[in-house]
C-alpha positions as CSV (number, residue, x, y, z in Angstrom):
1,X,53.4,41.3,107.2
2,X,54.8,40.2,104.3
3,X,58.5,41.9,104.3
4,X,58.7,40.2,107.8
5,X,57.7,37.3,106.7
6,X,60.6,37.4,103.8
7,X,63.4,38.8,105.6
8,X,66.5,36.7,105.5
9,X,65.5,35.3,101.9
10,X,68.0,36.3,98.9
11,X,66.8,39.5,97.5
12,X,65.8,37.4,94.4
13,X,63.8,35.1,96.3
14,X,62.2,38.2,98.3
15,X,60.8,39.7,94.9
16,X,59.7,35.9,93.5
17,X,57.7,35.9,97.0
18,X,56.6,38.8,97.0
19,X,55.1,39.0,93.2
20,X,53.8,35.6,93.9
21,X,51.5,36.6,96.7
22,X,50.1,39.6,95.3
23,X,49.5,37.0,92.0
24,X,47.7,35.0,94.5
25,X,45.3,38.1,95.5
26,X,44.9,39.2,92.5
27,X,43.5,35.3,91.7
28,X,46.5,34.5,89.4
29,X,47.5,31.1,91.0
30,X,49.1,29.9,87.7
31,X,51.1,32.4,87.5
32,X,51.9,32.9,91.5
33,X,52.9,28.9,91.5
34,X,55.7,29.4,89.1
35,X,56.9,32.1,90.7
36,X,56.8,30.3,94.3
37,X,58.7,27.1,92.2
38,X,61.1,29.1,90.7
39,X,62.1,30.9,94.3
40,X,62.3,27.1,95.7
41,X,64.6,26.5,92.8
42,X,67.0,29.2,93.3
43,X,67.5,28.6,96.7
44,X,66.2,25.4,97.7
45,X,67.2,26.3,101.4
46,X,64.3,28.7,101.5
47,X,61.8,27.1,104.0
48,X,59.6,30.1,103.5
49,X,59.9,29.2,100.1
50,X,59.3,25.5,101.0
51,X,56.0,26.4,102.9
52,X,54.3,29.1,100.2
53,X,55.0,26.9,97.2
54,X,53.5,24.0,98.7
55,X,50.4,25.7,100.5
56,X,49.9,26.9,96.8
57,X,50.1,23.1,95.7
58,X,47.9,22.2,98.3
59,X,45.3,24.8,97.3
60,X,46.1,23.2,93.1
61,X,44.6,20.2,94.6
62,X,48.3,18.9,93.9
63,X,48.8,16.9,96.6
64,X,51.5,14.5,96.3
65,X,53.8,17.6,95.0
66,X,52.4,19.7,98.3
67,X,53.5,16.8,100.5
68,X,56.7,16.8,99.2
69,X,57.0,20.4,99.7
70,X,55.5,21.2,103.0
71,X,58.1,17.6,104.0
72,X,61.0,20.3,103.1
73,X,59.8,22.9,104.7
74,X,59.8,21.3,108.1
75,X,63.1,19.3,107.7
76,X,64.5,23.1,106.9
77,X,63.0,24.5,109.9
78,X,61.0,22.6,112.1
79,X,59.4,25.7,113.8
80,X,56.7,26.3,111.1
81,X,53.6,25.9,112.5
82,X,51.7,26.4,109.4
83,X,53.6,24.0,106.8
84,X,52.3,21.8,109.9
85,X,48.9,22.4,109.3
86,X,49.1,22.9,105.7
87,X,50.9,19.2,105.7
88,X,47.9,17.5,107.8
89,X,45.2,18.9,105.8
90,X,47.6,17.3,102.6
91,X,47.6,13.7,104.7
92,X,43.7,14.2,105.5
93,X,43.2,15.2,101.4
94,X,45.2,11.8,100.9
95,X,42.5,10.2,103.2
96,X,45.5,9.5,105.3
97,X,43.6,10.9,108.5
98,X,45.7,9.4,110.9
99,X,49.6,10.9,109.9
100,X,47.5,14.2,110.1
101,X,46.6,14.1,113.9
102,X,50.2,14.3,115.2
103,X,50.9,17.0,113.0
104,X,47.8,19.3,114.6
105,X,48.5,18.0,118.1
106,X,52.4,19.2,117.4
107,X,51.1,22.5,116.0
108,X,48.7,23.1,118.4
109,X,51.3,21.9,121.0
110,X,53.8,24.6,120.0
111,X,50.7,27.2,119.4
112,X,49.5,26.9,123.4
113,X,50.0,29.9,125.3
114,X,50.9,30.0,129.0
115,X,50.8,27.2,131.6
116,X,49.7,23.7,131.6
């Protein structure tokens, strides 16, 4: 859910998100891309942030500027699974095939459910 996914973000940041994704469903990536930048810019803290604005870079084809991003996102919290994934598919875009594989084997790594 969305406001989950937000909570903890400065109110301002929470309404950039928030417009940006419904921009995205609505098929306004343009306009959902500046919104995403201009939360990253206000508080550049905001892994959440971090992760949306470069997933939406990623998506741009905008890869070198989605690496950088998603990069952010995990030195600001290393627990996001998906800026890992988003990141290796970003490496395998670059045709840089093997920095992706220990991203998935880390995601998938903190992903697996009970023993072994």
């Amino acid at each position: 859910d969305l406001a989950e996914a937000v909570a903890g973000e400065s109110p301002q940041v929470d309404v950039l998100l928030a417009y940006a994704r419904i921009e995205q469903f609505r098929g306004q990536a343009e306009s959902a891309r500046a919104r995403l930048r201009q939360a990253t810019q206000i508080d550049g803290k905001s892994a959440l942030a971090r992760l949306l604005y470069g997933d939406a870079l990623l998506k741009a084809g905008k890869l070198d500027a989605a690496s950088v991003e998603l990069d952010l996102a995990l030195e600001l919290d290393k627990s996001l699974v998906l800026a890992r994934f988003a990141l290796a598919q970003v490496r395998i875009g670059q045709g840089r095939h093997k920095d992706a594989l220990p991203l998935l084997e880390e995601a998938i790594k903190t992903l697996k459910i009970g023993p072994g």
